[in-house]
C-alpha positions in Angstrom: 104.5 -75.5 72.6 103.4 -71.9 72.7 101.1 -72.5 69.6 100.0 -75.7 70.5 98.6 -74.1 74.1 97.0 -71.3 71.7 95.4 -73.5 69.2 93.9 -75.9 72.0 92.1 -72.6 74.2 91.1 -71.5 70.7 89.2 -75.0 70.0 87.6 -75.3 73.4 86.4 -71.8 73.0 85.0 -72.5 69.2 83.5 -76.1 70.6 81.8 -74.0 73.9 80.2 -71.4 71.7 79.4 -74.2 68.9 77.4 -76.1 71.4 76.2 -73.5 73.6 74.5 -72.1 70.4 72.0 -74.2 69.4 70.9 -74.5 72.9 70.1 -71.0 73.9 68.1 -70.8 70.6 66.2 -73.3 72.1 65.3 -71.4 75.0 63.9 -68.2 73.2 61.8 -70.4 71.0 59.2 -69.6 69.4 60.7 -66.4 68.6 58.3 -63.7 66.8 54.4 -63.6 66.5 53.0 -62.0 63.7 49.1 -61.1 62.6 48.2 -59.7 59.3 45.8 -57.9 59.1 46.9 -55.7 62.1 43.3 -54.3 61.5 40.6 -56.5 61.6 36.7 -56.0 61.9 34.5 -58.6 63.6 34.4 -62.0 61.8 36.8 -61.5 60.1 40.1 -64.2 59.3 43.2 -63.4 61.2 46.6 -65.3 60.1 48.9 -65.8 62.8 52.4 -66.3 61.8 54.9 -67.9 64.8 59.0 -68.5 64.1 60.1 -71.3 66.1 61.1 -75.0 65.6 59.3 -75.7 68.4 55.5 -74.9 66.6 56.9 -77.4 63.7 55.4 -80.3 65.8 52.4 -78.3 66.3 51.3 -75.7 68.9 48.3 -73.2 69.3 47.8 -69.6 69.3 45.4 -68.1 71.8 43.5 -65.0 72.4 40.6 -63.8 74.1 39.3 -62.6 70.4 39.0 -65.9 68.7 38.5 -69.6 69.4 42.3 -71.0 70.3 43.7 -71.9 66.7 46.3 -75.2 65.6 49.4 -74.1 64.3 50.7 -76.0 60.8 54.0 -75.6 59.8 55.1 -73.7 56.8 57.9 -76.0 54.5 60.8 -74.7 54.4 61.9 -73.4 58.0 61.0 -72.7 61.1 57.3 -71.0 60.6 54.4 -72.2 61.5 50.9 -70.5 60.9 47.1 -70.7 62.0 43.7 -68.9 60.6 41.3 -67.8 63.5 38.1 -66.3 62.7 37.6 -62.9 65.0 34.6 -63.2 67.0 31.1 -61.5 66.6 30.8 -60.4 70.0 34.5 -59.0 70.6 34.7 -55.5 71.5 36.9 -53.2 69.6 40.6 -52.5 70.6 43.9 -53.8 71.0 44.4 -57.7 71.6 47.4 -60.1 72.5 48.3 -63.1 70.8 50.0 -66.2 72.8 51.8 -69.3 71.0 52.2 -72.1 73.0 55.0 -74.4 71.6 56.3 -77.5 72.8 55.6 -76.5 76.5 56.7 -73.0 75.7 55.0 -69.9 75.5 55.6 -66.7 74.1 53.1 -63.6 74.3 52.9 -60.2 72.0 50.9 -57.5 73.4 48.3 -55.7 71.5 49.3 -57.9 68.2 45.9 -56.5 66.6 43.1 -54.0 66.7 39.5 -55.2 66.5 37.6 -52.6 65.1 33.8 -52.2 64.3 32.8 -52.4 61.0 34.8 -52.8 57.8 38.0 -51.6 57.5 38.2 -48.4 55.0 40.5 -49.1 52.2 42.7 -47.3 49.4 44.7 -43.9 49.8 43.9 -42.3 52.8 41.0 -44.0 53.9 38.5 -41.7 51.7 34.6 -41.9 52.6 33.3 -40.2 49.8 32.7 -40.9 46.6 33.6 -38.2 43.5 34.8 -34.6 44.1 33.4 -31.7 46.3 32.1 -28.6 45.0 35.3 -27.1 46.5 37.9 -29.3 44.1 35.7 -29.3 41.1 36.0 -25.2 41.2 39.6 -25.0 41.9 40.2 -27.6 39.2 38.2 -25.1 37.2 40.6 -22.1 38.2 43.6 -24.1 37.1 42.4 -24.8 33.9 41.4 -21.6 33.6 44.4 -19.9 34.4 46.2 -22.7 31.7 43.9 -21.5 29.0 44.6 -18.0 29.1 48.8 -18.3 30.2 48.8 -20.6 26.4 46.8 -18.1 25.1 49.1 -15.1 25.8 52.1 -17.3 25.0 51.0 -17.8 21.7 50.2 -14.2 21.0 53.4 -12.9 22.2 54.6 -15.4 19.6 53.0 -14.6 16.5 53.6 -11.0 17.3 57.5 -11.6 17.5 57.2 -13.2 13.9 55.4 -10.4 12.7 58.5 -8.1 13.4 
């Protein structure tokens, strides 16, 4: 009788949080807004990723950088994405990104960064082209200093075999 009471409060609670489930996903969907590049210059194509089963019947993503954008669902889950071109006249700084789902909205702040001009590329974002006077005479030190150290490794050598 004892187990019988157990077993039965253990399958309402399995069947309350089984059910529940599925419905307070629902109410936090969509669920994440992403845009790549998080670094974008005027005119340039911004994709906007949005997880939610609610953008698989289509949505939109809105800014006040670019023109309001469809969502089209990615196969194979719950993502949905959209291109929006970055508009000439937008001023640089940080911008939000809306998704508006199946009468459902979700907003991330400052989701990109407009900036003017291209973005600089490669590692660290160098301007210049070739070496300064400054590394090309401490790369001649080093090799400087590597000539003579073989040098007087080699003559400490052949004076050892001499002995």
């Amino acid at each position: 009788m004892r187990t019988t009471r157990v077993l039965a409060v253990a399958a309402a609670a399995g069947a309350v949080v089984g059910l529940g489930a599925p419905a307070a996903s629902a109410w936090a969907d969509p669920t994440n807004i992403v845009a790549m590049p998080s670094v974008i210059p005027r005119g340039g194509h911004l994709t906007v990723t949005v997880d939610g089963s609610s953008c698989q019947h289509g949505g939109k993503v809105t800014s006040p950088a670019f023109s309001d954008a469809r969502l089209h669902s990615i196969p194979g889950g719950t993502t949905s994405s959209a291109t929006a071109v970055i508009h000439h006249h937008t001023a640089p700084g940080a911008y939000d990104i809306t998704a508006h789902c199946g009468g459902k909205t979700l907003m991330r702040p400052s989701a990109f960064t407009v900036i003017h001009g291209g973005v600089r590329g490669g590692f660290g974002g160098s301007s210049q082209s070739g070496a300064s006077g400054t590394d090309i005479a401490i790369g001649g030190a080093l090799v400087t200093a590597a000539v003579v150290g073989g040098g007087v490794f080699w003559m400490r050598r052949r004076s050892e075999n001499r002995a």
